[in-house]
VOMI-877753 format. One record per residue (C-alpha): residue number from 0; residue in one letter; x, y, z. Coordinates in pm, 1 decimal, decimal comma. Last residue first. Layout:
N
- num:residu:u:v:w
- NUM:A:X:Y:Z
...
This chain:
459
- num:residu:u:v:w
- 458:X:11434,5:10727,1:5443,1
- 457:X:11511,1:10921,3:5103,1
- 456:X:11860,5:10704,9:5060,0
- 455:X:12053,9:10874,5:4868,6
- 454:X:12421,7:10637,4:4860,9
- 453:X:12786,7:10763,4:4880,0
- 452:X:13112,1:10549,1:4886,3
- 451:X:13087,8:10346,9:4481,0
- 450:X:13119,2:10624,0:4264,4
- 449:X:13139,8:10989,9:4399,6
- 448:X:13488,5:11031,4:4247,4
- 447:X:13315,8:11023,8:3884,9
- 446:X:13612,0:11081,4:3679,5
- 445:X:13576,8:11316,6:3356,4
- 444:X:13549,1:11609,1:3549,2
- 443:X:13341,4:11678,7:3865,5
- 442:X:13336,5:11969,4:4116,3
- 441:X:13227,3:12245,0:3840,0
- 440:X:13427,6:12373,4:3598,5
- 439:X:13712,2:12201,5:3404,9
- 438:X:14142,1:12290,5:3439,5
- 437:X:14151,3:12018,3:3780,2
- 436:X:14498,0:11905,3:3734,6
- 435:X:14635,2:12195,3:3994,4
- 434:X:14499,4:11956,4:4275,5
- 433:X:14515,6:12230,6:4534,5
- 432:X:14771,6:12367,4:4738,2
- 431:X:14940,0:12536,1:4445,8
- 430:X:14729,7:12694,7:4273,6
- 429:X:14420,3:12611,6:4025,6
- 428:X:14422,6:12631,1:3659,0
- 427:X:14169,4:12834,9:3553,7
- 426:X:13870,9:12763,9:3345,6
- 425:X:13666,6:12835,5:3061,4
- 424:X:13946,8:12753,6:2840,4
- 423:X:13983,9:12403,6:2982,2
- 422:X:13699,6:12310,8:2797,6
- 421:X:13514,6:12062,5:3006,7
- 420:X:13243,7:12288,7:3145,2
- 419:X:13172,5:12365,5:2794,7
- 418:X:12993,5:12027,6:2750,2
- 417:X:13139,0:11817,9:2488,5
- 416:X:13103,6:11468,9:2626,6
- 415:X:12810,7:11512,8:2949,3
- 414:X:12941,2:11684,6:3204,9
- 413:X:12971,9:11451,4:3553,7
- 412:X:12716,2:11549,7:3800,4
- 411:X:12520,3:11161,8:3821,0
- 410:X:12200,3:11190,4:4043,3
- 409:X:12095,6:10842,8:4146,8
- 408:X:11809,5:10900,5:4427,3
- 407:X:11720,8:11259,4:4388,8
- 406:X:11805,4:11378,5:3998,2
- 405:X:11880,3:11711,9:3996,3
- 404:X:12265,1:11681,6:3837,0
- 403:X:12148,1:11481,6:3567,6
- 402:X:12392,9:11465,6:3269,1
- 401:X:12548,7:11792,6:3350,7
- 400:X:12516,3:12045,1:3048,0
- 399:X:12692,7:12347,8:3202,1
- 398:X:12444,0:12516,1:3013,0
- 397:X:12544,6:12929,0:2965,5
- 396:X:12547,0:13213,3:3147,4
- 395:X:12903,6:13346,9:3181,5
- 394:X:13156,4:13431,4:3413,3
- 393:X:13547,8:13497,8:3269,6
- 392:X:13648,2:13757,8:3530,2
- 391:X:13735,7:14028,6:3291,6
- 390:X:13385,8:14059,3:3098,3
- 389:X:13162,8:14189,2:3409,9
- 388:X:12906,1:13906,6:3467,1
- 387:X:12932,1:13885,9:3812,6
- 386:X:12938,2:14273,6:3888,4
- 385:X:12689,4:14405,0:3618,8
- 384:X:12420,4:14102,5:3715,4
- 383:X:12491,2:14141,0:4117,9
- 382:X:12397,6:14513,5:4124,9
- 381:X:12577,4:14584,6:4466,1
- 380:X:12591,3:14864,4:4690,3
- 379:X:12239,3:15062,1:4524,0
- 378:X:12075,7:14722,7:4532,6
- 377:X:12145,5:14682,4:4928,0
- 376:X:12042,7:15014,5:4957,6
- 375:X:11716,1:14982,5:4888,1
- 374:X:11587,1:15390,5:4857,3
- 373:X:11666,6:15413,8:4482,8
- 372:X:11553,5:15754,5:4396,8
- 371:X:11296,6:15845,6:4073,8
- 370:X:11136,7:16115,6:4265,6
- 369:X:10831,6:15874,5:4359,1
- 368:X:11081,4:15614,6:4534,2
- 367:X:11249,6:15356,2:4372,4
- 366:X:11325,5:14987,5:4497,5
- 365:X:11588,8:14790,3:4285,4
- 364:X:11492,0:14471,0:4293,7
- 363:X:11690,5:14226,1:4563,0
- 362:X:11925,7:14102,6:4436,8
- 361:X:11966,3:14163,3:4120,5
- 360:X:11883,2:13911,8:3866,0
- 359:X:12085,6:13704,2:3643,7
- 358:X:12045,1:13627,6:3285,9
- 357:X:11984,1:13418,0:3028,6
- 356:X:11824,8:13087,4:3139,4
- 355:X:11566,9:13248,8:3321,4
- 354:X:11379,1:12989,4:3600,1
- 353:X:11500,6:13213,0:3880,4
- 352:X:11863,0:13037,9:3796,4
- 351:X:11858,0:12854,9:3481,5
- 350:X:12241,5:12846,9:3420,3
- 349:X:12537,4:13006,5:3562,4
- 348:X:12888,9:12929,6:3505,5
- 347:X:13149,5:13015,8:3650,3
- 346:X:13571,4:13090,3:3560,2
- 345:X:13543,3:13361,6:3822,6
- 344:X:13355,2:13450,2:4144,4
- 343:X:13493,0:13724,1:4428,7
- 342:X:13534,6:13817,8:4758,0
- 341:X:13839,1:13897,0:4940,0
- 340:X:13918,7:14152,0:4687,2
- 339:X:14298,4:14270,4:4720,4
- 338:X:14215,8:14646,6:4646,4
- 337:X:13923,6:14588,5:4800,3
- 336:X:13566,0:14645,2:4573,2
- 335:X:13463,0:14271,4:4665,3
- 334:X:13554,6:14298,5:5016,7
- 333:X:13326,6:14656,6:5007,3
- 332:X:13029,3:14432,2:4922,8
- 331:X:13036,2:14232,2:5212,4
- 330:X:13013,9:14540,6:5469,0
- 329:X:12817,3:14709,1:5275,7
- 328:X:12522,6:14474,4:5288,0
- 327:X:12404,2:14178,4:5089,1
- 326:X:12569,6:14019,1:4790,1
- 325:X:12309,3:13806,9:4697,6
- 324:X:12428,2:13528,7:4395,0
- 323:X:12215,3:13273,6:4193,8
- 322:X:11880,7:13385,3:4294,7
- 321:X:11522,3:13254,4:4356,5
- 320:X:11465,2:12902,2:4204,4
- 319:X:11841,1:12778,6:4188,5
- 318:X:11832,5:12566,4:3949,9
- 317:X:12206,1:12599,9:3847,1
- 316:X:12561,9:12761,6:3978,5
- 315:X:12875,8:12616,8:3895,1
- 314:X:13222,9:12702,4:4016,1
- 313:X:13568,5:12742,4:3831,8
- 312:X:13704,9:12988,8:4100,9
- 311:X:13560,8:13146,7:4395,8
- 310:X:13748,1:13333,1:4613,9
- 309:X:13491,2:13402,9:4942,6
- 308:X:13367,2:13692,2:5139,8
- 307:X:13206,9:13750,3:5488,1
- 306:X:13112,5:14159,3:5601,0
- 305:X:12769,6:14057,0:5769,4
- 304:X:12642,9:13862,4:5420,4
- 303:X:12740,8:13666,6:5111,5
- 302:X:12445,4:13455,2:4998,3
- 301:X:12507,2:13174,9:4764,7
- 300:X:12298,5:12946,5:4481,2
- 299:X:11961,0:13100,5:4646,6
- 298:X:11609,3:12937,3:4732,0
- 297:X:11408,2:13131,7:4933,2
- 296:X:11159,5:12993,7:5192,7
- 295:X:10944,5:12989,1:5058,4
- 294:X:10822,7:12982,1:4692,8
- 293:X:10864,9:13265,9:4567,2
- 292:X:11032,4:13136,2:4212,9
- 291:X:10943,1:12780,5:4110,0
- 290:X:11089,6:12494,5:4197,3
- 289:X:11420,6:12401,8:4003,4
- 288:X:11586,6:12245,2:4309,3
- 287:X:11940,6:12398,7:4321,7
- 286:X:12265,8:12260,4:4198,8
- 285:X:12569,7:12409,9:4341,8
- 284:X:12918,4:12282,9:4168,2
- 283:X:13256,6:12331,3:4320,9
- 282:X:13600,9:12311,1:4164,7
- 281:X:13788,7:12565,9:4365,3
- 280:X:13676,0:12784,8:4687,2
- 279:X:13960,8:12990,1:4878,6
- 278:X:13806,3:13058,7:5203,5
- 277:X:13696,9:13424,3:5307,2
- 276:X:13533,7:13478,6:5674,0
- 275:X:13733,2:13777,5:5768,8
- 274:X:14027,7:13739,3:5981,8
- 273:X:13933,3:13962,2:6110,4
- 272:X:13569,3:14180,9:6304,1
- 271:X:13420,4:14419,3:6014,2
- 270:X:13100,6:14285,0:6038,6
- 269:X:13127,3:14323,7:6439,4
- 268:X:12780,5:14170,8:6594,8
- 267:X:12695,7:13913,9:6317,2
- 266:X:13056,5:13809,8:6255,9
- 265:X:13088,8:13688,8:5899,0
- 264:X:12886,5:13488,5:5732,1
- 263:X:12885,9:13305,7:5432,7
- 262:X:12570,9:13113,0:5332,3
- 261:X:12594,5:12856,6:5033,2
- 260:X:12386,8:12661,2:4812,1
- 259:X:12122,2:12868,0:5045,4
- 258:X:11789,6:12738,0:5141,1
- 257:X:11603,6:12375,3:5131,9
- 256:X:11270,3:12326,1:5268,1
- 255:X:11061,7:12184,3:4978,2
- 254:X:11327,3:12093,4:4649,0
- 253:X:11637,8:12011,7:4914,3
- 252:X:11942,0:12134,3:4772,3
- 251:X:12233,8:11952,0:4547,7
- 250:X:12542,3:12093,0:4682,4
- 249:X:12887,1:11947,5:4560,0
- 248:X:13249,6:12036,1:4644,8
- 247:X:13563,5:11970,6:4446,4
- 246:X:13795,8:12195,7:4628,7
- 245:X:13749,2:12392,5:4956,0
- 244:X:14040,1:12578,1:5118,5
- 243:X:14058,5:12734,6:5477,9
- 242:X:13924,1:13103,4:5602,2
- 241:X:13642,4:13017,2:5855,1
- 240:X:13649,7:13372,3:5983,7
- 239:X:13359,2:13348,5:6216,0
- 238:X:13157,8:13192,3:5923,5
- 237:X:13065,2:12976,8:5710,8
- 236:X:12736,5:12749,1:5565,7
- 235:X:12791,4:12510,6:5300,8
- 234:X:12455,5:12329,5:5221,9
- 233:X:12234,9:12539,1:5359,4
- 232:X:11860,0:12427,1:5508,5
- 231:X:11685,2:12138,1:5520,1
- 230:X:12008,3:11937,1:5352,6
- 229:X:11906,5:11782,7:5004,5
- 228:X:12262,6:11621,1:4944,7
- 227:X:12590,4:11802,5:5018,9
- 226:X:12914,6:11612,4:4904,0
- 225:X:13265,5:11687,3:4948,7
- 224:X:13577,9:11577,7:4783,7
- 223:X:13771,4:11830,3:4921,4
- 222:X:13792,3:12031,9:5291,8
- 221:X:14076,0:12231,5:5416,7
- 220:X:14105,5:12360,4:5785,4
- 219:X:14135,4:12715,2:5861,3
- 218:X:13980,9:12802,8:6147,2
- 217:X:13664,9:13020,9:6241,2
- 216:X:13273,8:12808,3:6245,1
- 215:X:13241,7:12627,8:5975,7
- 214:X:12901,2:12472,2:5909,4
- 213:X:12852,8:12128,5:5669,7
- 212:X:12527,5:12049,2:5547,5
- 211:X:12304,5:12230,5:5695,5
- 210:X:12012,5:12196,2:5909,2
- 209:X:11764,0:11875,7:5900,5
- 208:X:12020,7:11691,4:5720,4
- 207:X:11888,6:11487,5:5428,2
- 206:X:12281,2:11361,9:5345,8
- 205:X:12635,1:11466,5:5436,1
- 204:X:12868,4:11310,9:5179,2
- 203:X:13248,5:11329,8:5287,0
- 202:X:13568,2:11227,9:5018,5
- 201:X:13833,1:11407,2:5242,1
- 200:X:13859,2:11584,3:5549,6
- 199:X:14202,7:11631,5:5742,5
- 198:X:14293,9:11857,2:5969,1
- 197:X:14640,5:12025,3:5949,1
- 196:X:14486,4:12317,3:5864,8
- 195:X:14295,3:12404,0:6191,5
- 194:X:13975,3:12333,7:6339,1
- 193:X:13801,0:12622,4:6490,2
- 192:X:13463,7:12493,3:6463,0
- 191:X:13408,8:12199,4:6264,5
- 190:X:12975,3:12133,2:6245,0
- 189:X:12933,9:11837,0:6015,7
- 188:X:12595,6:11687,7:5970,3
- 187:X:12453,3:12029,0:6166,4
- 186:X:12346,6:12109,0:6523,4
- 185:X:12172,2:12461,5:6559,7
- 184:X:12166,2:12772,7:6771,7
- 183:X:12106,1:13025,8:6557,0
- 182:X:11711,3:13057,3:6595,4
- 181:X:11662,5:12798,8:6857,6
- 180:X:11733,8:12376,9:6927,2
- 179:X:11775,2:12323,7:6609,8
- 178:X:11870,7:11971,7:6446,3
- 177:X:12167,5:11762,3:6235,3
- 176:X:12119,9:11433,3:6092,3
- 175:X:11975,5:11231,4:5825,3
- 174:X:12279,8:11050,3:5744,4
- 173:X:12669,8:11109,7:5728,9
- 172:X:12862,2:10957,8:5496,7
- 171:X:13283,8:10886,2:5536,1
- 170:X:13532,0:10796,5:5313,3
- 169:X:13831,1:11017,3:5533,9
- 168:X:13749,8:11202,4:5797,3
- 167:X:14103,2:11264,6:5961,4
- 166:X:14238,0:11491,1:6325,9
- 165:X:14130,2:11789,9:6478,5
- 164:X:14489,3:11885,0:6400,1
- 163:X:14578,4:12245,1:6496,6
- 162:X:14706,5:12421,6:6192,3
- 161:X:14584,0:12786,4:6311,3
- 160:X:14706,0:12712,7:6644,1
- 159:X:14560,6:13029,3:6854,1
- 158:X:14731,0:13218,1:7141,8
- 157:X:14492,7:13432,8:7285,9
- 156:X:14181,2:13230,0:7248,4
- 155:X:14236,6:12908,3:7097,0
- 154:X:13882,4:12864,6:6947,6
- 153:X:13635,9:12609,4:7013,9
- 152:X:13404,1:12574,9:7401,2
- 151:X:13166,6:12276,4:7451,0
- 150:X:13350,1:11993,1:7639,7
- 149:X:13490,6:12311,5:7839,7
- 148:X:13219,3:12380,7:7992,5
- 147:X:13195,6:12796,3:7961,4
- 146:X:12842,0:12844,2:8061,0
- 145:X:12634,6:12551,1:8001,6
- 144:X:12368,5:12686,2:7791,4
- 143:X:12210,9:12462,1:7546,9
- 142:X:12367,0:12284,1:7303,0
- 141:X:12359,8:12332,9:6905,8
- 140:X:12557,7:12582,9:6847,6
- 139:X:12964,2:12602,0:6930,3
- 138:X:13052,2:12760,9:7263,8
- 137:X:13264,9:13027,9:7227,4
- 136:X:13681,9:13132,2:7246,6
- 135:X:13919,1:13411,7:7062,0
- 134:X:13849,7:13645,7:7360,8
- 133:X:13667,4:13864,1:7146,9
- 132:X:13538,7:13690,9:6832,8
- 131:X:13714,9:13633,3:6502,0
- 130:X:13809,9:13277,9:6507,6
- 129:X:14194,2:13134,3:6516,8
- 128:X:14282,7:12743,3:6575,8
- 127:X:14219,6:12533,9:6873,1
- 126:X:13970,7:12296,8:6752,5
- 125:X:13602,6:12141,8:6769,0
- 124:X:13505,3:11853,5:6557,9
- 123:X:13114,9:11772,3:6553,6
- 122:X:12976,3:11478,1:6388,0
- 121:X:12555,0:11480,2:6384,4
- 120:X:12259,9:11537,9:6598,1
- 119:X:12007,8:11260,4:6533,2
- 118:X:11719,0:11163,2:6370,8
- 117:X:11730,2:11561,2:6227,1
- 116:X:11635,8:11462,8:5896,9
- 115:X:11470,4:11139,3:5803,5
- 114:X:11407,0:10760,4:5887,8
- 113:X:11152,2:10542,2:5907,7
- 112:X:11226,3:10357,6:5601,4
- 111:X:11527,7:10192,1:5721,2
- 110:X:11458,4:10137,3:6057,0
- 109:X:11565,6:10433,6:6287,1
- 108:X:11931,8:10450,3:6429,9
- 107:X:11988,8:10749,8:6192,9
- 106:X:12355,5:10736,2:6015,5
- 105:X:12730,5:10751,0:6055,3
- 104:X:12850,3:10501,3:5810,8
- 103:X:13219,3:10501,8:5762,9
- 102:X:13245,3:10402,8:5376,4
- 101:X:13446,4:10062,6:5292,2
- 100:X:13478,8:10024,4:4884,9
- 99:X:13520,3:10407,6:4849,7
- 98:X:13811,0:10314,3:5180,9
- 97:X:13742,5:10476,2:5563,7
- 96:X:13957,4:10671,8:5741,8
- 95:X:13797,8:10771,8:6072,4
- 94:X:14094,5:10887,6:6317,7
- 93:X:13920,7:11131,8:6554,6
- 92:X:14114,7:11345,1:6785,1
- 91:X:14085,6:11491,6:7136,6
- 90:X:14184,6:11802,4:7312,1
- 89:X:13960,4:12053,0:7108,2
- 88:X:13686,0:11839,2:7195,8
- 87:X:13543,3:11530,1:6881,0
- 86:X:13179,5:11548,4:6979,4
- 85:X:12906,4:11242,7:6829,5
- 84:X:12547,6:11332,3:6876,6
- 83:X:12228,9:11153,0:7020,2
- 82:X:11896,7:11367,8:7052,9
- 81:X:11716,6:11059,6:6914,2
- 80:X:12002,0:10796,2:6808,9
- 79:X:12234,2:10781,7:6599,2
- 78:X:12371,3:10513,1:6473,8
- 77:X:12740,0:10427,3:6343,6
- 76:X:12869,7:10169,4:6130,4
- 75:X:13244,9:10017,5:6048,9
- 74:X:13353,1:9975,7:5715,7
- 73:X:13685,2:10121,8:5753,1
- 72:X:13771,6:10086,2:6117,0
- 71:X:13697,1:10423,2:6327,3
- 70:X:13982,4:10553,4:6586,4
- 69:X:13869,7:10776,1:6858,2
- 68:X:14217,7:10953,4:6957,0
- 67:X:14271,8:11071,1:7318,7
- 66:X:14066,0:11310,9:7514,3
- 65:X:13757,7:11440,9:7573,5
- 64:X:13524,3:11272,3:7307,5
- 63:X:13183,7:11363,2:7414,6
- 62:X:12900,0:11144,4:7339,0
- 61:X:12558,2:11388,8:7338,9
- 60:X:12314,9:11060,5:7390,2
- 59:X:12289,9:10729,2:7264,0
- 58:X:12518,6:10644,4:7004,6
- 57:X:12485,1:10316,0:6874,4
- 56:X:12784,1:10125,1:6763,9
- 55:X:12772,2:9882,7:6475,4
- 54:X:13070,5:9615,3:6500,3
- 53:X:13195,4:9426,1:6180,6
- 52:X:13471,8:9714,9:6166,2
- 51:X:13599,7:9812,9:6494,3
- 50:X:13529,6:10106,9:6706,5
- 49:X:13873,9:10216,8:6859,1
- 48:X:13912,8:10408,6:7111,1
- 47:X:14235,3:10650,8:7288,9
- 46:X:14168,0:10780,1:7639,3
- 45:X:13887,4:10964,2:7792,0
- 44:X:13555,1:10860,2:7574,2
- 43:X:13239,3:10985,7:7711,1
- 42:X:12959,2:10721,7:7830,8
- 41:X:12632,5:10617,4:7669,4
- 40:X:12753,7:10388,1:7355,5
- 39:X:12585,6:10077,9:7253,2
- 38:X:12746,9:9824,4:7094,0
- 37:X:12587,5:9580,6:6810,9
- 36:X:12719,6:9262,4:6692,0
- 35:X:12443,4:9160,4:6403,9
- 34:X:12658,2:9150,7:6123,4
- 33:X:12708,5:9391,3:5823,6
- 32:X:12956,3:9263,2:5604,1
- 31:X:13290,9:9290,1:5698,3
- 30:X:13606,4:9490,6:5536,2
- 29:X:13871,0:9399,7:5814,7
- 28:X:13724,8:9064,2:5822,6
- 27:X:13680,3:8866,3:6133,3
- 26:X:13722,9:9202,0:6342,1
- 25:X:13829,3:9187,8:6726,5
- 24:X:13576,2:9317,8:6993,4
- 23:X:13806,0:9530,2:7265,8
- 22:X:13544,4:9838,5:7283,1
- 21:X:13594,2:10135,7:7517,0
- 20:X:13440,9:10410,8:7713,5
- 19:X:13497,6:10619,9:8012,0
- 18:X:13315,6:10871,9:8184,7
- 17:X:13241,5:11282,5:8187,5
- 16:X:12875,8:11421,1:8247,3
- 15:X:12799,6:11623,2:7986,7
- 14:X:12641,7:11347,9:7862,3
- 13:X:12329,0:11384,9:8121,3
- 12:X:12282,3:11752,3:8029,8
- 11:X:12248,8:11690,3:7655,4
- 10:X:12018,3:11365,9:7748,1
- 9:X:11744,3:11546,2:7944,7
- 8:X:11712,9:11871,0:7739,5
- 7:X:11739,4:11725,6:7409,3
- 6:X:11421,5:11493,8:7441,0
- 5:X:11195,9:11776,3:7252,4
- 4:X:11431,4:11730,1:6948,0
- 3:X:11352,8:11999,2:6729,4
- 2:X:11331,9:11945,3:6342,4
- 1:X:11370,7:12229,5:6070,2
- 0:X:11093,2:12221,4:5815,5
């Protein structure tokens, strides 16, 4: 289940109070070994920061960034603790670039073995760029009201950046995070809201989160080299207009609370509100639990709902107990019928979805009153098996044979030799803008670029 932190309403409203912070401890070793030089960290940051490698930091309440550059050493580790949080404003930066032999560590401040989701609050970037509400401007979820404090607020309003530069994540894990406060108001291991293209996230895992993985709210920044391990709820959650690019992503959901794969969203009060919520998705790979059908809550490989879309291309989708693809509402559906679709899967392969290996169901049933009529009108918008599988966009059900993609504590993604998800005929080559090399399906190739920077720890 989701966690709540009942010590949220004390320390959210202390940090909002601004300060200074910063550290002058000099590294030994720029790639150290874990010492015991510890730092804790209560006050916002107003001018550029660096946290040094060889140095653990402990955050210990909401810590705002409000201006300047935070600047992470490769190597270096970060605890959260108990209704702590880390907030990158939208007039601030973070520089974290960390190395596959030198991960940034942001993780629970528990003892190992006492930890799990929602320890802490997570990374949160907030930017200037473009979202689809009136006024261009909210508060991002997860913090109680505070009217419009600025430490809180995303979006450029009137005049929007759509590049703006919330900075780099580079080699970076994040660890039993994320939290809800209420229905739709919820921290995540990576919340970026409004962040634009020029922002820079690369090689990420976001582990046993007690929400989702990562959540984009608006903008337009890019994301590769992403994975999502056994979150509480989705793994890639969007909306607002989050229209950026995604390649090689990875989702592998949580067997007893876990949801969506993926949940677009659009805007819940104006479905048809622009830009839509429709990134360009390449190279991804969405491995549910494999627990049985009806078992709540749902388990789905990608829900498309309140007008939101998504161009999907050379994607994976297995184990997921319920459904592999909901296409819910009008509003969602008619971006797939567009002239230009906005919404859209090719080049994928399903497998073993609803525990039936050869085919996929509707979502929901059809439901048919006693003079034969179909009264669900979801069904009656979009049959997901005729749309999906329709011959011209290359989907099929078949075993993407992935040498043990479900595993929990050493799960390898890679294709086994020969699997189909390797033949570069059952892909597409990939645009300009992304790595155009990547002719397989699914997030991983031949290379394993998870080796050596993530872990799966279970506490």
């Amino acid at each position: 289940m989701k966690r709540l932190f009942a010590s949220l309403l004390t320390l959210s409203a202390l940090s909002l109070t601004s300060a200074c912070g910063d550290d002058d401890n000099t590294p030994n070793n720029p790639n150290p070994p874990p010492t015991d030089t510890t730092e804790n960290v209560s006050a916002n940051i107003t001018q550029d920061t660096t946290w040094k490698a060889g140095v653990t930091y402990t955050l210990k309440n909401y810590i705002f960034v409000e201006s300047g550059t935070l600047t992470i050493e490769p190597g270096t580790r970060i605890l959260g603790d108990q209704g702590s949080a880390l907030i990158i404003t939208r007039n601030a930066k973070i520089h974290a670039v960390g190395t596959a032999q030198a991960p940034i560590v942001f993780t629970s401040s528990r003892p190992v073995g006492s930890r799990e989701p929602g320890n802490w609050g997570g990374v949160v970037l907030l930017g200037k760029g473009r979202i689809n509400v009136a006024g261009g401007e909210n508060t991002v979820e997860g913090f109680f009201a505070s009217g419009n404090n600025p430490l809180t607020q995303y979006g450029g309003g009137a005049n929007p950046n759509d590049a703006h530069d919330c900075g780099k994540l580079n080699y970076a894990r994040i660890e039993f995070a994320g939290f809800e406060l209420s229905e739709d108001n919820e921290l995540n291991g990576l919340t970026v809201a409004g962040c634009g293209s020029d922002t820079d996230l690369d090689y990420i895992q976001v582990h046993m989160g007690a929400d989702d993985g990562v959540e984009f709210f608006g903008g337009s920044a890019n994301l590769k080299h992403a994975v999502v391990t056994q979150a509480d709820d989705d793994s890639l959650d969007y909306d607002l207009g989050y229209n950026g690019k995604i390649q090689f992503f990875i989702a592998q959901q949580n067997a007893v609370v876990g949801n969506f794969g993926i949940e677009a969203s659009g805007n819940k009060n104006d479905n048809a509100a622009t830009p839509r919520s429709a990134p360009e998705i390449w190279n991804a790979t969405f491995i549910g639990s494999g627990r049985p059908s009806g078992t709540s809550p749902a388990q789905s490989g990608m829900v498309f709902n309140t007008g939101a879309g998504g161009k999907l291309n050379n994607v994976i989708v297995a184990h997921f107990a319920d459904l592999a693809v909901d296409v819910s509402g009008t509003a969602s559906a008619a971006l797939w019928n567009a002239a230009t679709p906005e919404l859209y899967l090719r080049n994928t392969f399903f497998w073993n979805n609803r525990g039936d290996k050869v085919s996929i169901p509707a979502a929901p049933n059809p439901t048919v009153d006693a003079g034969g009529n179909i009264t669900n009108p979801d069904v009656s918008n979009f049959n997901e098996p005729e749309r999906v599988l329709a011959s011209a966009l290359n989907n099929r059900v078949v075993d993407p044979q992935l040498t043990d993609a479900t595993h929990l504590t050493a799960p390898n993604f890679m294709p086994v030799a020969g699997s189909p998800a390797l033949n570069p005929d059952s892909a597409a080559t990939p645009p300009a803008g992304f790595d155009t090399s990547a002719r397989f399906v699914g997030a991983v190739g031949t290379t394993n670029w998870l080796a050596g920077w993530t872990a799966f720890p279970q506490d």
